[in-house]
Structure formats: structure tokens, C-alpha cells
N, C-alpha and C positions, 0 to 999 in steps of 0.2 A: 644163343646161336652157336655152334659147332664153330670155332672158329680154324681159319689154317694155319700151319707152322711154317710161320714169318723168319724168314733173316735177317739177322742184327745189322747186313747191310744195306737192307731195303731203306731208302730214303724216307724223311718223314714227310714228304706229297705223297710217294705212295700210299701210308700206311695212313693218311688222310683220306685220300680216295675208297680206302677199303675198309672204311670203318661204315657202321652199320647203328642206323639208329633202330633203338626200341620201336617196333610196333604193335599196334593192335592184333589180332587175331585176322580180323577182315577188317581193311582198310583202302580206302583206293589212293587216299590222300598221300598216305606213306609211302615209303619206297622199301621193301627189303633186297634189292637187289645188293649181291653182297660188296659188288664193284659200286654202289651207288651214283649209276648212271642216271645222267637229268634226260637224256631219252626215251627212259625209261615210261610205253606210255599206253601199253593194255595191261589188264587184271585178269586174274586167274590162278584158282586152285582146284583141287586134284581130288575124288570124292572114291575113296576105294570100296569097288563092290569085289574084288577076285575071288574067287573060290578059292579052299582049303584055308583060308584063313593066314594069306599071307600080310604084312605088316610092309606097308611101305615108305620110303623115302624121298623125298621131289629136291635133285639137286639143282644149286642155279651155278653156271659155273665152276663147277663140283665141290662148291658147297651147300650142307641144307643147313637151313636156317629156323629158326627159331618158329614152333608149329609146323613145321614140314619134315622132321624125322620119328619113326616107328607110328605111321599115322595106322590105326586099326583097320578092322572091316567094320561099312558103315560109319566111321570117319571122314573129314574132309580137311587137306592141308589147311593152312593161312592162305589169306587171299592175298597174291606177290602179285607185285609190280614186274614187267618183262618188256623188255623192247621188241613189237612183233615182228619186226624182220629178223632178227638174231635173237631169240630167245634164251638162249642156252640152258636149255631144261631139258633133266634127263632122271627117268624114274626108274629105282631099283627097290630090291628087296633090301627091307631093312638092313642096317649095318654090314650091306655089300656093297663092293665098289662097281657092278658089271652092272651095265642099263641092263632094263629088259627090254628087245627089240621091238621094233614098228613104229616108236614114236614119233611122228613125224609134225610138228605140231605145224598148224597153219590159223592166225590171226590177222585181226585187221587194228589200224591202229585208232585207242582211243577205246576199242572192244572191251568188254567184259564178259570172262569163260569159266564155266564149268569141265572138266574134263572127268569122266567117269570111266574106269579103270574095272575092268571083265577082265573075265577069262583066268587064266590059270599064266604061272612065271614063266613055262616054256612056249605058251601061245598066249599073250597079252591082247585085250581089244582095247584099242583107246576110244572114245566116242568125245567128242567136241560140241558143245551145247553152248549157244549163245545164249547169253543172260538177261539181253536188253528186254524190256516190258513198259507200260506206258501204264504210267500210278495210277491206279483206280481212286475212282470219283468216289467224295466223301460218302462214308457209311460202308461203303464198302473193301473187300482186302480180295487177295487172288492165291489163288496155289499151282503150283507146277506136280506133275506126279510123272516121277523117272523107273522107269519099269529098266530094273537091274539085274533081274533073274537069269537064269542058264537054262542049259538041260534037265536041270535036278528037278526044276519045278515043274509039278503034273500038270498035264496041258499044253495049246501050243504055242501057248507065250506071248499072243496075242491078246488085248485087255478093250473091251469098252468100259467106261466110265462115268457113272453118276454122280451128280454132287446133291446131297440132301432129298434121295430118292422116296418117295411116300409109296401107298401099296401100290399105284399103277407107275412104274418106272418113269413111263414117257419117255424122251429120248434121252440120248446117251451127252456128257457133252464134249467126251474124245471118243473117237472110234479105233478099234485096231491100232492099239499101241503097241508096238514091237517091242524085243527085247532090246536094251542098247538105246532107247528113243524114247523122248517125252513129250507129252502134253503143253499146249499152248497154255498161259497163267489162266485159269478158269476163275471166275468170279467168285463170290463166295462175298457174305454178309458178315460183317465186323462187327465184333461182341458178344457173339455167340460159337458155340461148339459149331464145327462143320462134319458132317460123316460124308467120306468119299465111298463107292461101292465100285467094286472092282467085280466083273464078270468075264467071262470067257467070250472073245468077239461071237455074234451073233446069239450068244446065249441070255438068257434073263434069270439064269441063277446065281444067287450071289455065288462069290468064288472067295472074298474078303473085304468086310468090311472094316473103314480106316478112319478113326477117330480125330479130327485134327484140333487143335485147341483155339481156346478163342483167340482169334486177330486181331490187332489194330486194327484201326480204318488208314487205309492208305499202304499199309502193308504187304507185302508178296513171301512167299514161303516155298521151299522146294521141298517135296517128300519122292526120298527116294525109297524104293519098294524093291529087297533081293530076296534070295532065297530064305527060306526056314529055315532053324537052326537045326541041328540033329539032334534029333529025337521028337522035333516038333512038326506040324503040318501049318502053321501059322505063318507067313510071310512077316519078315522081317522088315521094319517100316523107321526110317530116320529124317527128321525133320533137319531140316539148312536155311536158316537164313541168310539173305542176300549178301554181296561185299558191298557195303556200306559203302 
């Protein structure tokens, strides 16, 4: 963790308060809050889709912490612990001190969030996605699929969705999924490969299809889905698992 430049007169309560235990990657258990508040009592990390390929930082307090600095594209911070009244979280471009504007975070406490990160450094989207889901019944696992895309992607950014389509599609089991917006955890059978099929809403041509790997039973998976790289026509596709 980045830590601050402390003074030698800071008392040692302080420097007890703002000491910072190791955590996990995703943990709900833990706290990375860097003031290590016992308050401290929603989960939440930061899953960057930006265009141009910006790199960002999730500070708490204005520090980032350990898993939450130069997070990539198709990255997702540490799952941090936040007191949802006062969060004090504020996301910039890597190794800059200036937030980038709109953040406006709103939780409930007790919550567990995703926040997924569009847009470009001079217009940021932030989109807020609750985590909660109700564990599927043995044998079976679930997926989420977060349509992250922009402008770039041909089409209108609208997606139906099949889960292990055969030659008559049948129905979809999300419809018109917006850019910025995801799918409820759809089912899916534990211990086998899943293929999700992305199509243009109302269309029945594939648009891309999405290889998911085998699941536990009992497990849930978010796939988030942005843009193609350049040079490619393939939508780029990053699997997340839950904060534990």
C-alpha cells in the first residue's frame, strides 16, 4: 500500500489508527480502509472499462491502497471495505492527484458494489451495480454479463442473450442490455463449459460468442464485455469473480 508521509510528531494512537492490515485481493472480511474504521461496513471495487486505455487509481481518503493503484483496462481494483455514508473515495488517472469528476458514489450499508468506469478522463461514466445474488441450488453456478462497450462498437449497443444456444435459439435470457448495464446472474450448469451468445436486440445473428469456463456449483461469475482492441473486431471479454 502507498503509504502517507507521517510526522515524527504524530502520536503513536494515531499511527495505530492508520495502520493497515494486509488484505486479500477481494475480501469482505477485511478492512482496507487506510484510517481503519470499525464503521467501515459496504464492499466495493472499481472495474475499469475507459476508453483510450487509461490506467486508474481508486483513492480512500487520498490514499490508494494495496490493489487499487495503475488498475488496467479490464481490470478491477481490491474489493475495499467503505463506510457507505462517508465513503471517501475518489478515482483518478493513474499516478495523478486530480479526481476525475461525477463521482458521486451512493450505497446502502451492509451492500456489496461493483462500479464500472466508461467513458473517456474528461467525461467519466460511473455506473453502480449491486452485487447481491441468492446462491444457486446445487449443481448448478450463475453469470452476470456487463455490456461495457462505447460508441466504437458497431451496433446500437443493445445485446440479447443466450446461455448454451442449440440451432433454434428459443428465447433470449436477457433482453436489450444497454451499454453501462447488466444482466441479472443467469443460471448456467456447474462443470461444464457455458457459451453465452451475444446478439444485436431483436436480431438472431450471432454478434459474439463467449466462451465461459467451467463453474463450481454454487458459484457466480461476472463477465464483463468492452470494446475490441485495435486492430481487432472481437469484443473484449474479462471474467471477475465475486468479493468473497
Amino acid at each position: 500500500m502507498q503509504s502517507g508521509r507521517f510526522s515524527t510528531r504524530i502520536t503513536s494512537a494515531i499511527l495505530a489508527l492508520a495502520s493497515v492490515a494486509v488484505i486479500s485481493a477481494c475480501s469482505e472480511d477485511d478492512d482496507d480502509s487506510p484510517l481503519g474504521l470499525a464503521n467501515d461496513n459496504t464492499t466495493v471495487r472499481f472495474v475499469n472499462a475507459m476508453s483510450a486505455g487509461t490506467n486508474l487509481d481508486i483513492a480512500e481518503n487520498g490514499t490508494v491502497g494495496t490493489g487499487n493503484g495503475n488498475i488496467a483496462y479490464g481490470s478491477a481494483s481490491a474489493c475495499t471495505r467503505v463506510n457507505d455514508a462517508n465513503p471517501q473515495l475518489a478515482v483518478r488517472a493513474a499516478n495523478s492527484t486530480t479526481s476525475l469528476p461525477g463521482f458521486t458514489p451512493s450505497f446502502a450499508a451492509g451492500g456489496t458494489y461493483t462500479v464500472l468506469v466508461t467513458g473517456t478522463v474528461a467525461s467519466p461514466v460511473f455506473t453502480t451495480l449491486d452485487d447481491r445474488f441468492t446462491a444457486p441450488s446445487a449443481g448448478n453456478a450463475a453469470v452476470r454479463v456487463i455490456n461495457a462497450t462505447s460508441s466504437a462498437t458497431t451496433g446500437a449497443g443493445n445485446w440479447d442473450i443466450y446461455v448454451n444456444p442449440g440451432t433454434s435459439l428459443g428465447t433470449p435470457a436477457a433482453t436489450a442490455v444497454g451499454r453501462n448495464r447488466a444482466t441479472e446472474y443467469l443460471t448456467v450448469l456447474a462443470g461444464q463449459v457455458t457459451t453465452i451468445r451475444l446478439t444485436n436486440a431483436g436480431s438472431t445473428t450471432t454478434l459474439q460468442n463467449i466462451s465461459v469456463s467451467s463453474l463450481l456449483s454454487g458459484t457466480v461469475t461476472t463477465i464483463v464485455v468492452g470494446d475490441a482492441a485495435a486492430g481487432s473486431t472481437q469484443l473484449q471479454v474479462f471474467a471477475l469473480p465475486p468479493c468473497a
